[in-house]
N, C-alpha and C positions, 0 to 999 in steps of 0.2 A: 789641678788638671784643666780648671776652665781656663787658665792664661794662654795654653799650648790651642787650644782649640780654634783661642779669638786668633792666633799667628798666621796659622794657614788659611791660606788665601785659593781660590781655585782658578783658574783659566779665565772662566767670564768674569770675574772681576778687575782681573790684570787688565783684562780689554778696555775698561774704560777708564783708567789711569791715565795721566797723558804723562807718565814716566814711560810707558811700555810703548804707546805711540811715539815717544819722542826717542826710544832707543832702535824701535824697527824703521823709521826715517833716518837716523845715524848708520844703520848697517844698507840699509838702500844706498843712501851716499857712498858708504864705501865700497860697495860692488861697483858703482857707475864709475867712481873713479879708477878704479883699479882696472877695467874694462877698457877705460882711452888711455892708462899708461900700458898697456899691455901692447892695443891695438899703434902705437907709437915707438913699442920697439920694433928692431928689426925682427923679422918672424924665427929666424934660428936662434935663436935669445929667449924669444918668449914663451915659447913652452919650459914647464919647470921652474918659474920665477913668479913669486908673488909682489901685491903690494901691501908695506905694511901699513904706512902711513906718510903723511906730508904737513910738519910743522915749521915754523920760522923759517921756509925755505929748504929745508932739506928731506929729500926725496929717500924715504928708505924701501928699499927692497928684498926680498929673499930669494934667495937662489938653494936648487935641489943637491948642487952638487960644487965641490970648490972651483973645479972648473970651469964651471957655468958662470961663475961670481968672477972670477979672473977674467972671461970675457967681456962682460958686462962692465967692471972697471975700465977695461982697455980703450973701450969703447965710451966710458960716458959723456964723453962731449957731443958726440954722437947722436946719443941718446935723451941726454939734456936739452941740446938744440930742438931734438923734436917733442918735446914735454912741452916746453915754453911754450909752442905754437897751441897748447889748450889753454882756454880763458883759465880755469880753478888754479893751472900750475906757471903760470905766465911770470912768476917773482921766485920761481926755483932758480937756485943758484948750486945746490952743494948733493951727490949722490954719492948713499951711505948700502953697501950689499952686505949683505949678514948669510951666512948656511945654514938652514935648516932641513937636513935632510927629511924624505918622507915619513910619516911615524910606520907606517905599515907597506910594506912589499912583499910583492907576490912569490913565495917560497917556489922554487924548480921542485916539478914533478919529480919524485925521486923515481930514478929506475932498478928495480933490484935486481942484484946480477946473480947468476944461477954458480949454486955451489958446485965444487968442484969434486971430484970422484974422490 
């Protein structure tokens, strides 16, 4: 029972790990950048598309709906052109859009209809 005890760890301890600092500096990063490839799409594109990430060059993103991703394809040169103009994506070359619909939507009020005689 002592082994389970030494395991857990609580909050303030996490704090001074520099695992925990160095993973909340990793997602800072990736808000910042996600925030200038957003602000660098065209604005009817950008709502409903995320970013996922940006390795060896290629730019992936997620779109809410396949439609959304069909546009975004059509358009990535477009879109590419103005990515490169940020210093971090300035050696993107290749734009990958994936669907991930939202997990949860707002269910329609139901209206109940009145029985009939």
């Amino acid at each position: 029972m002592n082994g389970k005890s030494d395991q857990k760890m609580t909050f303030d301890k996490l704090g001074r790990t520099p695992v925990l600092r160095d993973l909340v500096a990793r997602a800072e990063l990736h808000r910042q950048a996600e925030q200038e490839v957003l602000a660098a799409m065209p604005a009817e594109l950008a709502g409903g598309v995320r970013f996922v990430s940006c390795t060896d060059g290629e730019l992936v993103l997620t779109a809410e709906t396949a439609g959304k991703a069909s546009q975004i394809r059509f358009r990535q040169h477009e879109i590419l052109e103005a990515v490169r103009n940020i210093e971090l994506f300035r050696f993107t070359w290749k734009l990958k859009v994936k669907v991930a619909p939202p997990r949860f939507r707002e269910k329609p009020v139901r209206k109940k209809e009145p029985l009939s005689k």
